[in-house]
N, C-alpha and C positions, 0 to 999 in steps of 0.2 A: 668799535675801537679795540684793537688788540693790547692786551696785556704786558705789562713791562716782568720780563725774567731778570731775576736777579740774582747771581751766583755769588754767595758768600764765603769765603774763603778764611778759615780763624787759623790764627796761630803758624804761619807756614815756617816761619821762622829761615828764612831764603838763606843762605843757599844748604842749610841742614835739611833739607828737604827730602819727603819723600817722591822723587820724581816722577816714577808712575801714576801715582796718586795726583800728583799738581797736573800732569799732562791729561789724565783722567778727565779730571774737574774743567781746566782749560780748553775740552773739547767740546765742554758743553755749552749751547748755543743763547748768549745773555744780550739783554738789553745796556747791563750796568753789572761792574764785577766787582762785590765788596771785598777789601783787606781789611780782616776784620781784629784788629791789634798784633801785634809781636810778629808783623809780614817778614822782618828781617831779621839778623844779628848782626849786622854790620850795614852803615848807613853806605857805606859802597857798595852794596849790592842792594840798595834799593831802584835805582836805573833797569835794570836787567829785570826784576820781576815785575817792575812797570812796566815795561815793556812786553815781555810774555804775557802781562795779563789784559796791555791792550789790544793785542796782535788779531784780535777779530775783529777789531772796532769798536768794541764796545767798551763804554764810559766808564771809568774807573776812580774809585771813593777810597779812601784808606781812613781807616779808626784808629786813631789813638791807642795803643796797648801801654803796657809800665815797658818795654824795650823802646819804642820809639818815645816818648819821657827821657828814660834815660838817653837818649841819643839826641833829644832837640829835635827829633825830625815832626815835623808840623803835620796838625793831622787835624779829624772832626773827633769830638769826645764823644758823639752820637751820633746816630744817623735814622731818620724818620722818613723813609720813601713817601711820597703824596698820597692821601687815601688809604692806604694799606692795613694801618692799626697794627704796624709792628716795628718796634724800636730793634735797633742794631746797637751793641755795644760789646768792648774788649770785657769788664767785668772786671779787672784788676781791683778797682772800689770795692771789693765784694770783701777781698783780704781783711784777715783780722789781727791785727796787731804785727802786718809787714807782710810780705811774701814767707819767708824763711818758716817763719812760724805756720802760715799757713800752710803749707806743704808737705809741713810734718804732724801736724793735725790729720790733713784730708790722705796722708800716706797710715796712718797707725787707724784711721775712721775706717779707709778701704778695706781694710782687713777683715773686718767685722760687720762691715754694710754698706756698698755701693751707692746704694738706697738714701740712704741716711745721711752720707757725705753730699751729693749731689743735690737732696732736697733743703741742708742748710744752708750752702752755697746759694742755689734759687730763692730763698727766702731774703739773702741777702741783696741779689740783685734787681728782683723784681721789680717791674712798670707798671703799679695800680695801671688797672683799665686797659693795658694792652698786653702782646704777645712779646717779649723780649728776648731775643737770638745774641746769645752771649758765645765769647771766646774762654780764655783764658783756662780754663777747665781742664782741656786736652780731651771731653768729653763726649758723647755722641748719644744723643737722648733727649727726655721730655719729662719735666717735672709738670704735672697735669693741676697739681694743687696751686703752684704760685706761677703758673702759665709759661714757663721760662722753656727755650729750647737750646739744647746744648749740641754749638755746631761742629764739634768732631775738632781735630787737627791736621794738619797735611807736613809738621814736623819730624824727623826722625826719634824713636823714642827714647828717651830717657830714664835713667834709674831714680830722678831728683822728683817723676810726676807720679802723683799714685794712678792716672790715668794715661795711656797712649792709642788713643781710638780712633782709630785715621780716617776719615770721612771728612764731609761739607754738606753744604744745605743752597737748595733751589729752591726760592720764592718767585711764586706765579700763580694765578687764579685763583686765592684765598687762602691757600696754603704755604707753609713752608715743610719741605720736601728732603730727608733728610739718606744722604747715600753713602756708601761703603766706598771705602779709595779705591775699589775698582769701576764705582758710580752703580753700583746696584740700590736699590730704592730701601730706605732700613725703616720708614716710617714716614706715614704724613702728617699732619698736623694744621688742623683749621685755625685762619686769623679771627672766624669770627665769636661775637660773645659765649 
């Protein structure tokens, strides 16, 4: 039995997007393409990246971020592929006392350790017992202590994220596969224990 790919897609924030990067990623060949929160900034342009992101066929999930929240647009708060042992989620929950503030925490932390901002965040979102592929971050990385991987953004950047690290993540064969917006491979990452 072959393997389901699943191309997760965090934070594209349509149509702020960085287009090479999304067309990058869209070129790569999935079973199932996760929107993995904040896919939009305007619920009018949610049609259009549905549609680019079905245009191969392949089945398409959208996760809850705090923009689609704040927009009403309906979504999964998680997402648990069959078998896999890795949870998908936006990570917003993770926020400590609102967006605002956290922002200006993980902007004044960056400065001082990348490391240390990104490891408190994974502390906060983490899936006892599984692998958990978070948005929200603008991040691209792997907290190895509380198993969290952080799936990059396909956003244009911003002065308001202490992070702008443009990549996405390929899940298939026990891993989750973590690439650069030009889709060069930046790290693997095993689902199992």
């Amino acid at each position: 039995m072959a393997s389901t790919r699943i191309l997760v897609l965090a934070d594209v924030h349509y149509p702020h997007t960085v287009m090479p990067a999304l067309e990058a990623a869209l070129s790569e060949p999935a079973d199932r393409v996760v929107l993995l929160g904040d896919a939009v900034d305007s619920p009018s342009s949610l049609p259009d990246l549905l549609n680019r992101a079905s245009s191969s066929g392949a089945e398409v999930v959208l996760v809850r971020g705090d923009n689609e929240e704040r927009m009403g647009i309906p979504g999964l708060e998680r997402y648990e592929p069959d078998g896999m042992g890795v949870v998908l989620l936006h990570g917003h929950r993770g926020n400590l006392l609102g967006e605002r503030f956290t922002k200006a925490v993980a902007r004044a932390g960056a400065r001082v350790s990348r490391g240390l901002v990104l490891g408190a965040y994974a502390m906060r979102v983490r899936v006892r017992g599984r692998v958990a592929v978070v948005g929200h971050a603008h991040a691209l990385g792997y907290s190895r202590r509380f198993r969290v991987v952080f799936a990059g953004s396909l956003s244009q950047p911003s002065p308001s994220r202490p992070f702008n690290e443009v990549g996405y993540a390929v899940i298939e064969g026990g891993e989750v596969e973590l690439r650069d917006g030009a889709g060069r491979r930046v790290l693997s990452v095993p689902l199992g224990p």
